[in-house]
C-alpha positions in Angstrom: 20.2 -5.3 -6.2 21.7 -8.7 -7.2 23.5 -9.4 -4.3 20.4 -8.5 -1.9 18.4 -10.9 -3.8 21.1 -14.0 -3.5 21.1 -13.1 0.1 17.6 -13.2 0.2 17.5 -16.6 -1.7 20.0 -18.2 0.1 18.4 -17.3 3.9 14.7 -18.2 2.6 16.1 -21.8 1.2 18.3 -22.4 4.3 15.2 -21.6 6.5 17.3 -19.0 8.1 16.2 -15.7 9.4 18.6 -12.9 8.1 20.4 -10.8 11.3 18.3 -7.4 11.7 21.6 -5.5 10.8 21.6 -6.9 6.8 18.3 -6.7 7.3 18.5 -2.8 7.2 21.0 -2.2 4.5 18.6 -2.7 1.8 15.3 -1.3 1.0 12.1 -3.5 1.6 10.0 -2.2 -1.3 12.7 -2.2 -4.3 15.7 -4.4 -2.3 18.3 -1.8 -3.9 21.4 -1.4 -1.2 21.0 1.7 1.0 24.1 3.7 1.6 23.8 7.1 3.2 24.1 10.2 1.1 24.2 8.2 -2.5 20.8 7.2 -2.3 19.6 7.0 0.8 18.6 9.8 2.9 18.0 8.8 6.7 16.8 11.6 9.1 15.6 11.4 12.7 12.2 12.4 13.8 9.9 11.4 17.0 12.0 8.6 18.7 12.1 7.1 14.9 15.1 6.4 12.6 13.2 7.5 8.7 15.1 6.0 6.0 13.9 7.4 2.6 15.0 5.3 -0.4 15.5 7.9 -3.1 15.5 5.0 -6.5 12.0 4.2 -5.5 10.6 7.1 -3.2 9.6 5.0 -0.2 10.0 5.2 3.4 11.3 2.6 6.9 10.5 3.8 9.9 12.3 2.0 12.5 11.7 2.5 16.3 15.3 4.0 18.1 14.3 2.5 21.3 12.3 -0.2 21.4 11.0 -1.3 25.4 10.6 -5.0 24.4 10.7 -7.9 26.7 12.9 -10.8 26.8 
């Protein structure tokens, strides 16, 4: 959890977005680090990628394929 709030700190004082990849490796609601199987469980279901964070019971949905624009 310490390490995903420096990274945190350091992007929102450098003005910098953080890439969508870090972005994903850590829960939004308790900003602990996911890692599959010790306690994160992430499952598939209707063209969605469910994460479920298992230290505070929450879920991400995140669209698999998105149709955006350029």
């Amino acid at each position: 959890n310490r390490y995903v709030d420096l990274a945190r700190k350091i992007a929102g004082k450098a003005r910098v977005r953080m890439p969508r990849e870090y972005k994903r490796r850590f829960c939004k609601h308790c900003y602990a680090y996911l890692r599959s199987g010790k306690n994160a469980r992430i499952r598939t279901r209707a063209g969605r990628l469910v994460i479920y964070c298992l230290e505070c019971k929450k879920y991400a949905r995140i669209p698999l394929n998105s149709n955006k624009k350029p």
